[in-house]
N, C-alpha and C positions, 0 to 999 in steps of 0.2 A: 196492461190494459185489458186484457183478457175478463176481469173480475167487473168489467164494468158494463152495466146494461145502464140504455138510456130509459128516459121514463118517456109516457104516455107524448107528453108535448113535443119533445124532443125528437121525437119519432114522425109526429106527424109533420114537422117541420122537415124536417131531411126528406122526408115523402114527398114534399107540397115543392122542394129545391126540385129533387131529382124529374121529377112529373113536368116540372118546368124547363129540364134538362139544365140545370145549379151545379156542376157536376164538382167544379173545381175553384179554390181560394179567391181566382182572380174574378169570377165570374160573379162576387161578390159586391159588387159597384151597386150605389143606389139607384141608378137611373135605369142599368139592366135590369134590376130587382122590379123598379116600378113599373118599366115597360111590361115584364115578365106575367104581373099578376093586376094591370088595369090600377095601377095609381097612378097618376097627375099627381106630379112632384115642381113643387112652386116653392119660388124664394120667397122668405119673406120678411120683411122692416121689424115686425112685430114681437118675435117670437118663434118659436116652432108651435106645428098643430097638428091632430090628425083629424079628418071632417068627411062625415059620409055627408051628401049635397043628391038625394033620390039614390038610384044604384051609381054615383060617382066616387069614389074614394078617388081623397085627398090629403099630402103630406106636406105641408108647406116648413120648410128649414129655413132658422133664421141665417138670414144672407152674413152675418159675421163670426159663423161657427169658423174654428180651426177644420182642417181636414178630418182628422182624427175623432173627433169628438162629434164633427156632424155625422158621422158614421154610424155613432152611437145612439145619436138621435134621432136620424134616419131608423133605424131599427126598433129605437125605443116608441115612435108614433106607430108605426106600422104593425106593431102590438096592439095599440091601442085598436087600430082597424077593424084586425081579427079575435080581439079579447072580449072588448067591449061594446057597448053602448051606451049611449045615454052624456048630458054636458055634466064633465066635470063639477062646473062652477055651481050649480043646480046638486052638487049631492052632498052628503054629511060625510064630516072629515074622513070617519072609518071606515065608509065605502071608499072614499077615494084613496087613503091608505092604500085599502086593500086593493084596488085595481092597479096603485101604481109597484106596488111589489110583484105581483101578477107579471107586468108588463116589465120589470126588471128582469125577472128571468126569462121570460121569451126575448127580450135583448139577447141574453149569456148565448141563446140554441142559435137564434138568429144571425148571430155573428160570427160565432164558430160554431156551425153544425156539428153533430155527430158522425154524418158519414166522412164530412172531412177531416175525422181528426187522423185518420191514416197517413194526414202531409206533416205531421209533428212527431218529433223523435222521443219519444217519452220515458227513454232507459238513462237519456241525461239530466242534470239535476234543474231541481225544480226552476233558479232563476233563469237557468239557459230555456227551459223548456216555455217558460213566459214569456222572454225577449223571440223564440222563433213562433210563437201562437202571434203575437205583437207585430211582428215582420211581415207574417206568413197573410194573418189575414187585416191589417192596416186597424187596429183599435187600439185604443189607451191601455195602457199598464194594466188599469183598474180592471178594465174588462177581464182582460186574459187572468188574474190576477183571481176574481172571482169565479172564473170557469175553472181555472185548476182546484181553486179551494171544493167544487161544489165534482170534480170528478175524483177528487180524494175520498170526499166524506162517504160517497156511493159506493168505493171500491174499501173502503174499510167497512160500511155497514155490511157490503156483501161478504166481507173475509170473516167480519164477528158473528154473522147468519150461520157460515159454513162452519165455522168452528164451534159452535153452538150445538148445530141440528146431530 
């Protein structure tokens, strides 16, 4: 792990955790998060949503998410929060494309920080090391799944940089 620096978002998420005193996996819960940083977190029939309402931010999750996955979602609006602005419905595909990839990766930081990855054993092989990101901090396969792919790809661009320069 050594080889692996986070980038720019990544960073200031782990800052925005720790500032909040996020220190550790468990601490992870949406409702701590929301108390944490002034969202009003609401169930909702409709959908999931995230909604600034004047200076109110709001995350409304639909009331029949699984656990796991509303976790997901929970994270994935709360991107939205802090990414963007502006209604979805009101913009052109490509914008919205582009802000929901956006908001896919502050998912990946959001969910399993950078400072916490110190609570993951990462000398074991890859699927054990997903089943304990999985355990450790309560998200879908997929997640963990995509974070290990995206702290591979970092620690090989950093090892083809060094062997390079």
């Amino acid at each position: 792990m050594y080889l692996y620096k986070p980038c720019d978002l990544e960073k200031h998420i782990s800052e925005a955790y720790q500032q909040n005193g996020i220190i550790y996996p468990s601490q992870l819960d949406e409702e701590y998060i929301a108390r944490k940083f002034d969202i009003l977190l609401v169930e909702s029939k409709f959908g999931s949503f995230a909604e600034y309402c004047d200076d109110l931010k709001i995350v409304g999750l639909h009331n029949d998410l699984e656990l796991l996955k509303r976790r997901e979602v929970f994270f994935h609006e709360v991107g939205h929060l802090f990414l963007h602005v502006g209604d979805q419905s009101k913009m052109a595909d490509s914008f919205r494309y582009f802000q929901e990839s956006q908001t896919k990766r502050f998912t990946l930081f959001a969910a399993i920080p950078y400072h916490m990855l110190t609570y993951i054993d990462f000398s074991q092989k890859r699927d054990f090391i997903v089943y304990e990101m999985q355990e450790t901090f309560r998200v879908p396969a997929e997640i963990c799944e995509r974070r290990m792919d995206y702290i591979e790809n970092k620690m090989l661009s950093a090892k083809l940089a060094s062997i390079c320069s």
